[in-house]
N, C-alpha and C positions, 0 to 999 in steps of 0.2 A: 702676446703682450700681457703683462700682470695689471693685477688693476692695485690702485688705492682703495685700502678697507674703509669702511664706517667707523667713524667714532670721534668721541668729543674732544673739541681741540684745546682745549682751557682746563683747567680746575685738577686736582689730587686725581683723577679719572683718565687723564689726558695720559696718551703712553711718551714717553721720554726718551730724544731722541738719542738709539743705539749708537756704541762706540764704533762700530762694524757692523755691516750686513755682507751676508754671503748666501749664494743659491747651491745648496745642497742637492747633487742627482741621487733618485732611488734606486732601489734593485732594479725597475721595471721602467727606468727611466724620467720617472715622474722627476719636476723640478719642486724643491723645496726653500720654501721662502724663510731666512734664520736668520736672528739678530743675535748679537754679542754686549752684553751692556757691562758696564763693571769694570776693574783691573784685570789687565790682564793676567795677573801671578798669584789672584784672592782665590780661595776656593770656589768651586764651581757647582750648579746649580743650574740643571736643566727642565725649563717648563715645558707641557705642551696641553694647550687648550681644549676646549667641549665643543661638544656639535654645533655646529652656526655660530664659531665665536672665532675668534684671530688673536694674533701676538695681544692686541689692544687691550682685551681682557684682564692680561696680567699688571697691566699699566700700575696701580698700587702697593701692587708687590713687590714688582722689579724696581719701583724708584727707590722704594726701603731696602731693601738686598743689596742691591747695587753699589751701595757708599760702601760695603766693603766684602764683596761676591762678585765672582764676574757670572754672570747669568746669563744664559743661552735661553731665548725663545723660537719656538717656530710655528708659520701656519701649516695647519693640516693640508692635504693636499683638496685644492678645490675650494679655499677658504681664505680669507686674505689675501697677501699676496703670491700664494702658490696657485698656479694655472689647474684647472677642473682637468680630470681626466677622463677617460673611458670608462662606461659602465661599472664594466669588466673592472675596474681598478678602483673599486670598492669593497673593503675587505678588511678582518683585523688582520688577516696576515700580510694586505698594504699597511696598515696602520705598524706594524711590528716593522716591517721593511722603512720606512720612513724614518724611524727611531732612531734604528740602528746608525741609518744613515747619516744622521745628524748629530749622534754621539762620536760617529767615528769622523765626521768632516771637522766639526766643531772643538771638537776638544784636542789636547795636544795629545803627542804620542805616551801610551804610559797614563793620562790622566782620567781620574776618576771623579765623579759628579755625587749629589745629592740630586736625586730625582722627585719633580711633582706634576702628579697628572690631578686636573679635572674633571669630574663627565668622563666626557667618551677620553680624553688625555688619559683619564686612568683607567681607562681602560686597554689603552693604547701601550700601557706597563705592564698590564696583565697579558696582552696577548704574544707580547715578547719573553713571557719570564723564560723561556729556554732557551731564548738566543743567547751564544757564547758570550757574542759581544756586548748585551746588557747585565749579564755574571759578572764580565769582568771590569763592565765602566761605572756599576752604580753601587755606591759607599752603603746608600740606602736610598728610601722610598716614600712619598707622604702621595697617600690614594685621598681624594677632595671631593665627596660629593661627586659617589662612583657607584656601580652597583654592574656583578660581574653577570647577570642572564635574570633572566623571568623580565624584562623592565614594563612590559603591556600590562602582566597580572598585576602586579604589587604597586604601580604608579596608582598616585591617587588628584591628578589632576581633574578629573570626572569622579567623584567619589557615588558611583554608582553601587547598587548591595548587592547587586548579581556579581559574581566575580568576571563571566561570561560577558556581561556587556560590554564589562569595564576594559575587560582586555581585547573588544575589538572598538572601542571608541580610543585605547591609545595607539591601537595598531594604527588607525586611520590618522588620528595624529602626525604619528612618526611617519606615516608615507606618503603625507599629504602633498599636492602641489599647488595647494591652492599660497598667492600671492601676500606676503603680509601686507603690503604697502605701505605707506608714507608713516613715519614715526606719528602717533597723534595720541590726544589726550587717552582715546579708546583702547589706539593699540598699547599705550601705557601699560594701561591700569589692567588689561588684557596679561600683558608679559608677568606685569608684578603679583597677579593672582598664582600663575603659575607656574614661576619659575622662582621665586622671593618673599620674603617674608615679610609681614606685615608692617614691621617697624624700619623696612628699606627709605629710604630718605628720595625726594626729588630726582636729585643729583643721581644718585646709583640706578634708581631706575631708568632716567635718561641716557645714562652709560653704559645699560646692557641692552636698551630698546636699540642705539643707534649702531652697536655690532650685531646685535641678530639681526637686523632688518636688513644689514647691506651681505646676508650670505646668500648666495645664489638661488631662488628656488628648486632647479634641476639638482645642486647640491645637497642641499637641506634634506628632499625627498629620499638621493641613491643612500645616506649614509643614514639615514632614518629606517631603511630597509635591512640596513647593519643591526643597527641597533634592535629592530623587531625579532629578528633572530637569536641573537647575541645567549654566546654560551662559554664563559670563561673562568666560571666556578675552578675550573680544574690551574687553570693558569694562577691563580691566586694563591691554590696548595702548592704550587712551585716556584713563588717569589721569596728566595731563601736568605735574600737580604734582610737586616734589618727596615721595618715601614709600619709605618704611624698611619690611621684613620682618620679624619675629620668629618665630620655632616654636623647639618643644621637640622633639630629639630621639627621645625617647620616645612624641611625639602617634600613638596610634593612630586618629582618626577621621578627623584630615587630616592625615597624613604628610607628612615631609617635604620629599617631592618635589614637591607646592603649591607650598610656600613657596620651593624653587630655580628651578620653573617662571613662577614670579609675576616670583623677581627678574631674571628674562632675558626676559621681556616687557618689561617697568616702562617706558617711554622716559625716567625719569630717576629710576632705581631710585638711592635714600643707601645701601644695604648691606643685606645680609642678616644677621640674630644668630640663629645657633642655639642653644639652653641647653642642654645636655648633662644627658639625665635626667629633664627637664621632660615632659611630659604636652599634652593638649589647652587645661589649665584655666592656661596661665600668667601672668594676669593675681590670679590666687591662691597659686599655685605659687612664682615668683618676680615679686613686684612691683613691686621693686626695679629690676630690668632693665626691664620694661614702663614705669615710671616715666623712666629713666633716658633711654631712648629718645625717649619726645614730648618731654621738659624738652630734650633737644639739637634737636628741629627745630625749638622755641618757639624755640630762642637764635640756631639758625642761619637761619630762613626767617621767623621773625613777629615778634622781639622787636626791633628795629631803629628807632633813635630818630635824630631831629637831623636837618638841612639833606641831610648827605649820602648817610645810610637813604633820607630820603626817605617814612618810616611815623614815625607816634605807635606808641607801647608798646602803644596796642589792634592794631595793627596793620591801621588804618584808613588809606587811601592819602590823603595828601594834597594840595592844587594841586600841588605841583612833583612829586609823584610821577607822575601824571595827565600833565603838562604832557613829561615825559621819556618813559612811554611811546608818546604822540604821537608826539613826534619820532624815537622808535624805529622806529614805525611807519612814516612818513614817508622815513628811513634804509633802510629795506628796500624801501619800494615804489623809491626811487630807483634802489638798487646793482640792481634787476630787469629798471629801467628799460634799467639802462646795457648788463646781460648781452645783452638783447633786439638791444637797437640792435648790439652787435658779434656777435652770430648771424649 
């Protein structure tokens, strides 16, 4: 039996209820919990959330997208309303398994997305970048307050001066099982210390206390053990999609320095946006700018119509788009041909 996630049922925070839900299976079985919000014929735009967070998270996002996107969210497995798995079923290459999953259940045949992960979400992009099937479904990429290895050393939730300390007080962190309990003034002001930034309002912080607090603690811990290891630097050099950066200056879990390190890997990094102030959670924080961000790579990388695009508005390739990369291909094996022969 799935359960109902946490979170607020009122105000701009509240998530909106999807045109469609459907339970996506993984490689390994796993059930995946997907919603569909938007038109169905708008371009597409698939989210997928941070550690101890659910669809709800995106709640801001998806209701501004959605007037003219159709937008695919899903929970992680073990998190919302996707069923916890086996130890064993803790992994980015389940996190990568899931994706695909959900790309291929979710979208139509042919159709291609604008992808955004958060957190461990974008992480969850990086550890797919060699799957065929996120080459060939993702237009492009917006990585949110991500950070692809090292996360124990370089978090600065403990901003301890030993570096040593510091990375075994996040390790303990990330594989804690100790209980949050009941949302309260404490655990508030607890969350918003270190997951948000200063200028986080009431309301937002309410709205990320009441989805972290309803994630499982046996969940929290197995993928907290993900995360303590977590090595996908290499996966970032092979996301050869166009994809955009975001963080928040303020992010003390993944600083930063991720997110500069991410955009001088990228081989075809659109920019980095820092917000000034912003926090781990800026997909709540400021969602405006998160918004802001995919609606430019919908427009510049998937939204492209008529003879000379070359894509329908789904951004579904069609004969003459096909027919031109051929011959693109064909153009390259030639001019190799010809380097060879004047070698």
């Amino acid at each position: 039996m799935t359960r109902r996630p946490g979170h607020v049922t009122t105000g701009p925070y509240a998530p909106p209820v999807p045109r469609r839900t459907m339970t996506v299976t993984s490689a390994d079985g796993a059930r995946i919990h997907t919603e569909i919000h938007g038109a169905e014929d708008a371009p597409a735009v698939v989210l997928a959330h941070g550690w101890t967070c659910s669809t709800a998270f995106w709640a801001p996002v998806v209701r501004e997208l959605a007037a003219d996107h159709k937008v695919v969210v899903y929970d992680q497995r073990g998190h919302g309303r996707s069923p916890a798995v086996r130890p064993a079923g803790h992994s980015t290459h389940a996190l990568a398994d899931d994706l695909v999953a959900v790309l291929e259940g979710a979208l139509e045949p042919g159709e291609r997305a604008v992808l955004g992960g958060h957190s461990m979400g974008g992480m969850t992009i990086m550890a797919a970048a060699e799957r065929p099937q996120l080459r060939a479904r993702a237009a492009a990429v917006l990585l949110c307050s991500t950070g692809p290895s090292e996360l124990p050393a370089e978090s600065r939730v403990f901003p301890f001066r030993s570096p040593g300390a510091r990375r075994r007080a996040h390790r303990l962190m990330l594989r804690s099982r100790a209980p949050l309990g009941p949302v309260s003034p404490l655990t508030r002001s607890a969350l918003k210390y270190a997951t948000m930034g200063a200028g986080s309002t009431p309301e937002q912080v309410e709205a990320c206390a009441r989805i972290v607090h309803a994630c499982p603690t046996g969940v929290r811990a197995h993928w907290g053990r993900v995360l303590d290891s977590l090595e996908l630097i290499g996966g970032v050099g092979r996301l050869e999609m166009p994809t955009a950066v975001i963080a928040g200056t303020a992010d003390r879990l993944t600083p930063l320095v991720h997110a500069r390190r991410m955009a001088s890997v990228l081989p075809d990094c659109r920019g980095l946006t820092e917000l000034p102030g912003r926090g781990h959670m800026t997909p709540i924080e400021e969602p405006e700018a998160v918004v802001g961000r995919l609606r430019a790579l919908v427009q510049d990388h998937l939204r492209v119509t008529g003879v000379d695009g070359g894509r329908s508005a789904h951004g579904r390739a069609t004969p003459d788009d096909d027919a031109r990369a051929r011959r693109g291909e064909q153009h390259k094996g030639d001019e190799q041909h010809k380097k060879e022969k004047t070698a």
